[in-house]
ZANURO-509122 format. One record per residue (C-alpha): residue number from 1; residue in one letter; x, y, z. Coordinates in Angstrom, 1 decimal, padded with zeros to 4 digits, always signed. Layout:
<pts>
+-----+---+--------+--------+--------+
|   k | r |     c1 |     c2 |     c3 |
+-----+---+--------+--------+--------+
| NUM | a |      X |      Y |      Z |
...
+-----+---+--------+--------+--------+
</pts>
This chain:
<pts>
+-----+---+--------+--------+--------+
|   k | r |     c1 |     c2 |     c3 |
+-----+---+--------+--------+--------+
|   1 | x | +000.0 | +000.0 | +000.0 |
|   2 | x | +001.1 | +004.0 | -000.7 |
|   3 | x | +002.5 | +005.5 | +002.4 |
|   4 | x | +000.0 | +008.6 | +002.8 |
|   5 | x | +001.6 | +010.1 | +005.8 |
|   6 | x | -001.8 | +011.9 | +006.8 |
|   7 | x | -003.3 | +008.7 | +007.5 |
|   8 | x | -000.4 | +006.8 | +009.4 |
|   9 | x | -002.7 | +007.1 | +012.7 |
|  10 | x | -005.5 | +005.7 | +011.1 |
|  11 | x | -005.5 | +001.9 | +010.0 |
|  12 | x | -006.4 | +001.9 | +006.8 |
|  13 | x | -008.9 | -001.3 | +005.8 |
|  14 | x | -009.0 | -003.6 | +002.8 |
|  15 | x | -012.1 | -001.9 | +001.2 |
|  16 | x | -009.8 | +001.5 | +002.1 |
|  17 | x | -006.7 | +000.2 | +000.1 |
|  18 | x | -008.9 | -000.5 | -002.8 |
|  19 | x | -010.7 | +002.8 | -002.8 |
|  20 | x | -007.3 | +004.4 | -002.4 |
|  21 | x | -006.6 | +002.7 | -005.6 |
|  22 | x | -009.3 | +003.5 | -007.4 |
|  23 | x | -008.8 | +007.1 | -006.7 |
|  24 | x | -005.5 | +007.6 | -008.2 |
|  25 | x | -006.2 | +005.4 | -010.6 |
|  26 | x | -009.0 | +007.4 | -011.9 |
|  27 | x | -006.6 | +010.8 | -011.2 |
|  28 | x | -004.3 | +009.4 | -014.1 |
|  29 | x | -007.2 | +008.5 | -016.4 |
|  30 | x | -008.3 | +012.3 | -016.0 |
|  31 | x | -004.6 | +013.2 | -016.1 |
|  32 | x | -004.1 | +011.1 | -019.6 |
|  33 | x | -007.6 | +011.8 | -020.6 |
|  34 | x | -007.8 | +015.9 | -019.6 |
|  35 | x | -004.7 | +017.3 | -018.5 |
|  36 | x | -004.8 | +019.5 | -014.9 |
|  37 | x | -007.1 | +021.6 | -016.0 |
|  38 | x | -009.6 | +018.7 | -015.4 |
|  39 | x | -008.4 | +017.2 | -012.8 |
|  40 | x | -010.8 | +017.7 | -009.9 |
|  41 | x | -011.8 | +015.9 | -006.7 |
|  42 | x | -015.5 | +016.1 | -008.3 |
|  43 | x | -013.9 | +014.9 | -011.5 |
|  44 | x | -012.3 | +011.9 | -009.8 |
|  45 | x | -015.2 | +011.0 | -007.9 |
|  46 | x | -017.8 | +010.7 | -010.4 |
|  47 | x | -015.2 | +008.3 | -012.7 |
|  48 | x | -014.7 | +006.5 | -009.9 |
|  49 | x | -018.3 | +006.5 | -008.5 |
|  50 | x | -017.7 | +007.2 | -005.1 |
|  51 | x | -018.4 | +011.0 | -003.7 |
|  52 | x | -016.3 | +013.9 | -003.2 |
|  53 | x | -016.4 | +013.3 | +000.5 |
|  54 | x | -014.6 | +009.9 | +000.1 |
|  55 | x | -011.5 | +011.2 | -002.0 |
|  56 | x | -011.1 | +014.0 | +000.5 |
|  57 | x | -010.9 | +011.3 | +003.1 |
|  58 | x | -007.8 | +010.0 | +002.0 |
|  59 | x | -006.9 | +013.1 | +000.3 |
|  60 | x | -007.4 | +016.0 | +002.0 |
|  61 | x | -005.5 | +018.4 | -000.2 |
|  62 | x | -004.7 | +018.2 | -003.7 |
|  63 | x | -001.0 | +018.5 | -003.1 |
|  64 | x | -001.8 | +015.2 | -001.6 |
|  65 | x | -003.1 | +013.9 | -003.9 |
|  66 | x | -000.7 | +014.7 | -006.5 |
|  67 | x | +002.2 | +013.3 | -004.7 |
|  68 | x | +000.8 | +010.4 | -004.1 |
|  69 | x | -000.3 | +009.9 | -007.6 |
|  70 | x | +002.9 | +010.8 | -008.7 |
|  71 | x | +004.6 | +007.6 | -006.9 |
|  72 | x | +001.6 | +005.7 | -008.0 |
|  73 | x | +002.1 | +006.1 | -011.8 |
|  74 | x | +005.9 | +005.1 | -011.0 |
|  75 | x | +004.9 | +002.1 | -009.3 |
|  76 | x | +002.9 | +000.9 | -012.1 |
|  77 | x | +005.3 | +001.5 | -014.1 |
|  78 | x | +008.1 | -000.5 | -012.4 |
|  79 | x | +005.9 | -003.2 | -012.1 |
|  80 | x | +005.1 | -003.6 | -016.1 |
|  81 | x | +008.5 | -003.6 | -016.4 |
|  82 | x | +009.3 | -006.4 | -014.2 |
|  83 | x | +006.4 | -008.2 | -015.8 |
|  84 | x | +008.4 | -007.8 | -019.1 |
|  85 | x | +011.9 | -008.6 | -018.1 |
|  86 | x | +012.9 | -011.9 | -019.4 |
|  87 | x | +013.1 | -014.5 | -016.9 |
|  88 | x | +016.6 | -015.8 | -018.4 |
|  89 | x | +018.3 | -012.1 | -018.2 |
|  90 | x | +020.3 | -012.8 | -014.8 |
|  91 | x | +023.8 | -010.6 | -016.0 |
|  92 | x | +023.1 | -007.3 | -013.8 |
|  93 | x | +024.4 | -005.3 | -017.0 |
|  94 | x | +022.5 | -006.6 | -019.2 |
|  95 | x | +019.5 | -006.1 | -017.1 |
|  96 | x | +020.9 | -002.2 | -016.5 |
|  97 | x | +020.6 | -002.0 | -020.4 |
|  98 | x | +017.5 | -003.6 | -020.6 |
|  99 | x | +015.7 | -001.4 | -018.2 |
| 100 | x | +017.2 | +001.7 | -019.8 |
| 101 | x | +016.1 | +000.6 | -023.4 |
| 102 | x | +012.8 | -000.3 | -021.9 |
| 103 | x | +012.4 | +003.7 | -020.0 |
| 104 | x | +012.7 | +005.4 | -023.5 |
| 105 | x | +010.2 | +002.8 | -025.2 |
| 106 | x | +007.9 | +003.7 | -022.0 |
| 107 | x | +008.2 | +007.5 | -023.0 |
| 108 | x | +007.2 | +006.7 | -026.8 |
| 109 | x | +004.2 | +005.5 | -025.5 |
| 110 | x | +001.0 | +007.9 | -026.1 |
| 111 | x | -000.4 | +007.9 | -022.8 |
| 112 | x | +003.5 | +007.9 | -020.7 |
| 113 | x | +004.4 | +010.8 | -023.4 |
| 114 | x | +001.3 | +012.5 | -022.7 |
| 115 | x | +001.2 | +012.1 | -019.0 |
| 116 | x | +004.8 | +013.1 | -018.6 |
| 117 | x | +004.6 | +016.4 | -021.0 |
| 118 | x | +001.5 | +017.5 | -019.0 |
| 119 | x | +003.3 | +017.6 | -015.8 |
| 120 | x | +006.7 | +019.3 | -017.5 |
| 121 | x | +004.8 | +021.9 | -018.6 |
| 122 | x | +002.4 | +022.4 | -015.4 |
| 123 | x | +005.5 | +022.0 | -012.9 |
| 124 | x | +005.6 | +025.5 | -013.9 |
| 125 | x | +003.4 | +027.0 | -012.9 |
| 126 | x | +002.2 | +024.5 | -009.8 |
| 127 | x | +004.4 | +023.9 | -006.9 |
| 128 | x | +002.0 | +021.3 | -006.5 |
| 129 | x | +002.5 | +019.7 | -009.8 |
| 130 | x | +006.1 | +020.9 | -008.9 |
| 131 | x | +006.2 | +018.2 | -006.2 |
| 132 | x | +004.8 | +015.6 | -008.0 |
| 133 | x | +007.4 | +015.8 | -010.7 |
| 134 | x | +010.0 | +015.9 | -007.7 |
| 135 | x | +008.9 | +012.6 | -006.4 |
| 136 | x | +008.4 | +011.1 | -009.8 |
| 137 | x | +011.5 | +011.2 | -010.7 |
| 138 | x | +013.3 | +011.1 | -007.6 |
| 139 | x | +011.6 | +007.6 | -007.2 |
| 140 | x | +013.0 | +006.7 | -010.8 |
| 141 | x | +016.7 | +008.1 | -009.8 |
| 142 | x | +016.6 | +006.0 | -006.7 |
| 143 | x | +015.6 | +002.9 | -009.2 |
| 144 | x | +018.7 | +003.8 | -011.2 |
| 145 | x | +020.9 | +004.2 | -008.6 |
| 146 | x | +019.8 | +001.0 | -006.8 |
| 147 | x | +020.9 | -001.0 | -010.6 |
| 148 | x | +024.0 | +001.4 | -010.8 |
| 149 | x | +025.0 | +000.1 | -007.4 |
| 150 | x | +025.3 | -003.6 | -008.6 |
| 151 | x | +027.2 | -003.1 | -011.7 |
| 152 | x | +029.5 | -000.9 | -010.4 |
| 153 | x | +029.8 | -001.3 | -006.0 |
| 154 | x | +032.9 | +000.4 | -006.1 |
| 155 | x | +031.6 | +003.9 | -006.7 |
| 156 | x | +031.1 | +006.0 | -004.0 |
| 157 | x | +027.5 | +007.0 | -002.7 |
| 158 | x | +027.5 | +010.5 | -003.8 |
| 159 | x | +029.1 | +009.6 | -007.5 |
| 160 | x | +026.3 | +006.6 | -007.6 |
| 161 | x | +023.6 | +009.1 | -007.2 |
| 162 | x | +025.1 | +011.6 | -009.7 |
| 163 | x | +025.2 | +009.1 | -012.5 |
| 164 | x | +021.8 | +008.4 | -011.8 |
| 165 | x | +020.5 | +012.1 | -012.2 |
| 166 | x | +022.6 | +012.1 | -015.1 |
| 167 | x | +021.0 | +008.9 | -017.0 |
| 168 | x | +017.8 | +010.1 | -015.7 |
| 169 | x | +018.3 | +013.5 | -017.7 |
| 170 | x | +019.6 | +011.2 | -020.8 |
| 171 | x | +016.6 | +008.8 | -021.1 |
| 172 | x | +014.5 | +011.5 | -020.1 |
| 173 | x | +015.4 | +014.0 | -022.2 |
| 174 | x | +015.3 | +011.8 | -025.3 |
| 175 | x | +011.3 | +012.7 | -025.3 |
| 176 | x | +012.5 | +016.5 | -027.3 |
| 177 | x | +013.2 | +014.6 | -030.3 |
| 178 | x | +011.8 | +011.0 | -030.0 |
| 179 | x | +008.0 | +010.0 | -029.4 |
| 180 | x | +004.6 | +010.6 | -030.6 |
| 181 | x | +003.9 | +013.0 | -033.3 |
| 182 | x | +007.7 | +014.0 | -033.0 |
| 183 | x | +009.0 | +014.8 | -037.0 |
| 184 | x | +011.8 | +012.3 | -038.1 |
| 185 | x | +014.8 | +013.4 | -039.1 |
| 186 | x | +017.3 | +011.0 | -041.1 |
| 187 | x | +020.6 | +012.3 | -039.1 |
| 188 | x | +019.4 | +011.1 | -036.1 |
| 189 | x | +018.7 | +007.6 | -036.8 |
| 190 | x | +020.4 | +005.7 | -034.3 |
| 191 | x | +020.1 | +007.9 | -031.4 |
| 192 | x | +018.4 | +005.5 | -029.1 |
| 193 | x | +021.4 | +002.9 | -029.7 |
| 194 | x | +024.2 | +006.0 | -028.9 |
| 195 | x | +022.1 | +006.7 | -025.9 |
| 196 | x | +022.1 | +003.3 | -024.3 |
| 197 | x | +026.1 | +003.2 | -025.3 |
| 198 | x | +026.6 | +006.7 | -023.8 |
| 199 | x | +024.6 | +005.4 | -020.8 |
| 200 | x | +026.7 | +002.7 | -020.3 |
| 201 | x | +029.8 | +004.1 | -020.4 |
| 202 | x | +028.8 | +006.5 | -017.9 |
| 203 | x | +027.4 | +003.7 | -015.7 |
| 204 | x | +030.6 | +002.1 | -015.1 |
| 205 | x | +033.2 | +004.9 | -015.5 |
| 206 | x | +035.0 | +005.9 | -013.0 |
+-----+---+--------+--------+--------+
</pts>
């Protein structure tokens, strides 16, 4: 279950954990579906068909709500992956490369693309949306760091968690020039190959 601090001193039930999951589940749809300027407690509720009164139960604020969302979509996202990794992939590099390969295919899909330009371009002007893209991807630098700390142990902590910002930037900034609707051009064929061999290098440099 998400840790929602605001509700450590309550004990959250079964029917509680589903409802929770409903709830953010139906804050991405609207997300995907309608961008922030649609997102709404009344929104959510009605898609999830529940009332207003039961998402501000577990979500008082909206800053709440978007941080916990935000380590929601990540979540669901980690665990497609591992659904997709092959079972026979046991070398931890080739698993590094794997994972980083299957990040930028993640961004070219509509509704990752969509969801993750949304909040770029709202983190602007929402310290709230702000914090969201904060945890988001501190969540996914932690992921990378954790991977980075099995191929290479001998790297210090504070190198280990540069690298990982660094890849982070890589894979995520790949989405300027590669994704949906983006125009092709013929000189950059290839990138995502360079990427992952740039990436790489870095990984285990010292």
């Amino acid at each position: 279950m998400h840790n929602i601090q605001f509700l450590t001193a309550n004990k959250v039930t079964e029917k509680g954990t589903e409802r929770i999951r409903l709830i953010l589940e139906e804050a991405k749809n609207t997300l995907v579906d309608e961008g922030f300027s649609g997102l709404s407690f009344r929104t959510i509720a009605k898609r999830a068909g529940i009332t207003v009164g039961n998402v501000t139960y577990y979500f008082p604020t909206k800053d709440d709500l978007l941080v916990e969302l935000a380590g929601y979509i990540f979540d669901r996202w980690e665990a497609r992956f591992r659904r997709s990794l092959p079972f026979d992939l046991t070398d931890k590099m080739d698993i590094f490369l794997y994972s980083v390969r299957y990040m930028i295919e993640e961004n070219k899909r509509v509704k990752s693309n969509r969801l993750l330009l949304e909040m770029w371009a709202m983190a602007n002007h929402s310290t709230a949306v702000m914090r969201m893209l904060d945890t988001f991807y501190g969540k996914m630098r932690a992921w990378i760091e954790g991977m980075l700390a099995e191929i290479a142990p001998g790297q210090s902590i504070h190198k280990r968690r540069l690298r990982a910002a660094l890849i982070t930037s890589q894979i995520e900034g790949l989405m300027v020039l590669i994704g949906p609707n983006r125009m092709a051009h013929k000189e950059l064929s290839g990138l995502e190959d360079e990427a992952i061999r740039q990436i790489k290098t870095l990984a285990v440099a010292d």
